[in-house]
C-alpha positions in Angstrom: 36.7 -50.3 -68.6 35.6 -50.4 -72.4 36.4 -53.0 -74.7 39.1 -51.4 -76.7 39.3 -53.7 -79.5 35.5 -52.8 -80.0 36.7 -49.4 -79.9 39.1 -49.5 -82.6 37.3 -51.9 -84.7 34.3 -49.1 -84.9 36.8 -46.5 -85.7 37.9 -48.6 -89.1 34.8 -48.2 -90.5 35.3 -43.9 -90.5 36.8 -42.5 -93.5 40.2 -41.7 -93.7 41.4 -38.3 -91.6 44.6 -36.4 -91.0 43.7 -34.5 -87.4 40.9 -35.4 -86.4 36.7 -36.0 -87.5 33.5 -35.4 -85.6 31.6 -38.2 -84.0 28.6 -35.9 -83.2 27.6 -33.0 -85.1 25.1 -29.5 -85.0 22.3 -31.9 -87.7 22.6 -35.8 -88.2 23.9 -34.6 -91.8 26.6 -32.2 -90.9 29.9 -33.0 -92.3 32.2 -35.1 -90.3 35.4 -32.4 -91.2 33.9 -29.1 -91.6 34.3 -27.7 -88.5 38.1 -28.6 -88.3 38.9 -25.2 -89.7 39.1 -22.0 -89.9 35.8 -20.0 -88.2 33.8 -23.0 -87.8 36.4 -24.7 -85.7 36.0 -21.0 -83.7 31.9 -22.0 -83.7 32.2 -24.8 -82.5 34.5 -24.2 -79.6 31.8 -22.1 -78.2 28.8 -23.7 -79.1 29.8 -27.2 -78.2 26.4 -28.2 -76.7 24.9 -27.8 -80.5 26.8 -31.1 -81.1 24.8 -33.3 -80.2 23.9 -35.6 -83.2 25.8 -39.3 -83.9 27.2 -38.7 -86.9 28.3 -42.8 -87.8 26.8 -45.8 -87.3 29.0 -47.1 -84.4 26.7 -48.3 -82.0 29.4 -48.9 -79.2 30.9 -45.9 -79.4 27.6 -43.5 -79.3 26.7 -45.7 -76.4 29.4 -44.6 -74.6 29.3 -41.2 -75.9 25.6 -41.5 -74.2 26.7 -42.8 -70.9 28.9 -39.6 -70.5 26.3 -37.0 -72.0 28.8 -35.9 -74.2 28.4 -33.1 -76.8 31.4 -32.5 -79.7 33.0 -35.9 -79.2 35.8 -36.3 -81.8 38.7 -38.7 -82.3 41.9 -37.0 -82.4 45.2 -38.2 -84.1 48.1 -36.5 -82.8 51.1 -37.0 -85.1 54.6 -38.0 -83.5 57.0 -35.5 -82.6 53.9 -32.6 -82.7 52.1 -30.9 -80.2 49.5 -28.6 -79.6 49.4 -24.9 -78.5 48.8 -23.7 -74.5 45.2 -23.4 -74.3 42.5 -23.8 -72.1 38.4 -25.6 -73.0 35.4 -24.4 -72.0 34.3 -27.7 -70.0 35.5 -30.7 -68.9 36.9 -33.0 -71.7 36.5 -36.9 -71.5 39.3 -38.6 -73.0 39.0 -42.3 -74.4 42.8 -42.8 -75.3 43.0 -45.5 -78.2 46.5 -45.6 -79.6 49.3 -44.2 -77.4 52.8 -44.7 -76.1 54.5 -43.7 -72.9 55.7 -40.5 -74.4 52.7 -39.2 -75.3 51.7 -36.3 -72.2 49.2 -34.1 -71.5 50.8 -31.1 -70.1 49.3 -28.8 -66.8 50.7 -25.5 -65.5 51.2 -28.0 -62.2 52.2 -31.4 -63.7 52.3 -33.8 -66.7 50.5 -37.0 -66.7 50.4 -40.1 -69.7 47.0 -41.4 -70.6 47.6 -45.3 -71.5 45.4 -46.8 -73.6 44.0 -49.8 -71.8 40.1 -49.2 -71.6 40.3 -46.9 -69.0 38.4 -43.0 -69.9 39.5 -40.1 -68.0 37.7 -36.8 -67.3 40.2 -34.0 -67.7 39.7 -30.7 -66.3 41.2 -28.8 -69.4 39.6 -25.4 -68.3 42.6 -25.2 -66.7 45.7 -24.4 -68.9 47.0 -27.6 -70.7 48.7 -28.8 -74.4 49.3 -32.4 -75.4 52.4 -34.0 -77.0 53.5 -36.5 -78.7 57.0 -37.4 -78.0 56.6 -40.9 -79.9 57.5 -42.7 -83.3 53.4 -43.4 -83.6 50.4 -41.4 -83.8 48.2 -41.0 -81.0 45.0 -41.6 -81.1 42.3 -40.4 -78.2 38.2 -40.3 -78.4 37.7 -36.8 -77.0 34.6 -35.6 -75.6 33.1 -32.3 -73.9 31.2 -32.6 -70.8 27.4 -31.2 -71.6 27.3 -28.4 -69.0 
């Protein structure tokens, strides 16, 4: 279990975001938001492993990020009443959830589960088909990270 409170109290210090911001990054100096769209969000998909570099000084956080050998780790905000599209990942995705509510769901082709956010992380096999919602009043907040292959 991880100290959550730690958690969130390293995530004040990031600048403001809407979707979501990069933790690691291709160079130490890379922008926290730039690959959030268009064709380098499409990059970055598939060269995950590139993102490898702590991007902030949150020395909690990039210790856990080390513990798991995660590459591409990003906290997500999922906005209430939103979800996002069927999809399937590459690799593995470690999920830290930070701010939830019980109708928030990730969503399988063979079942949905809830993620609470109570210290616990959870390796998610999202090369399978999957989308999460938000079915709240709240935004969700998870630490996501890919699994180094």
């Amino acid at each position: 279990m991880y100290d959550l409170e730690r958690i969130k109290l390293e995530l004040s210090s990031l600048p403001d975001f809407d979707t979501q911001i990069y933790l690691q990054g291709n160079s130490p100096d890379m922008d926290p938001f730039g690959p959030t769209n268009g064709d380098n969000y499409l990059y970055a998909d598939v060269n995950e492993e590139l993102y490898e570099h702590p991007l902030f000084h949150i020395p909690y956080i990039n210790s856990i990020i080390e513990e798991h050998d995660l590459v591409r780790t990003r906290v997500m905000h999922l906005k209430p009443k939103t979800g996002y599209y069927w999809h399937k990942d590459a690799t593995h995705r470690i999920h830290i959830p930070v701010r939830t509510d019980p109708s928030c769901f990730l969503v399988f082709e063979d079942g949905v589960i809830h993620l609470p956010a109570d210290g616990s992380w959870y390796d998610v096999d999202t090369t399978k088909y999957h989308s999460a919602l938000n079915g709240s009043k709240i935004i969700r907040t998870h630490i996501v990270g890919c699994k180094r292959v």
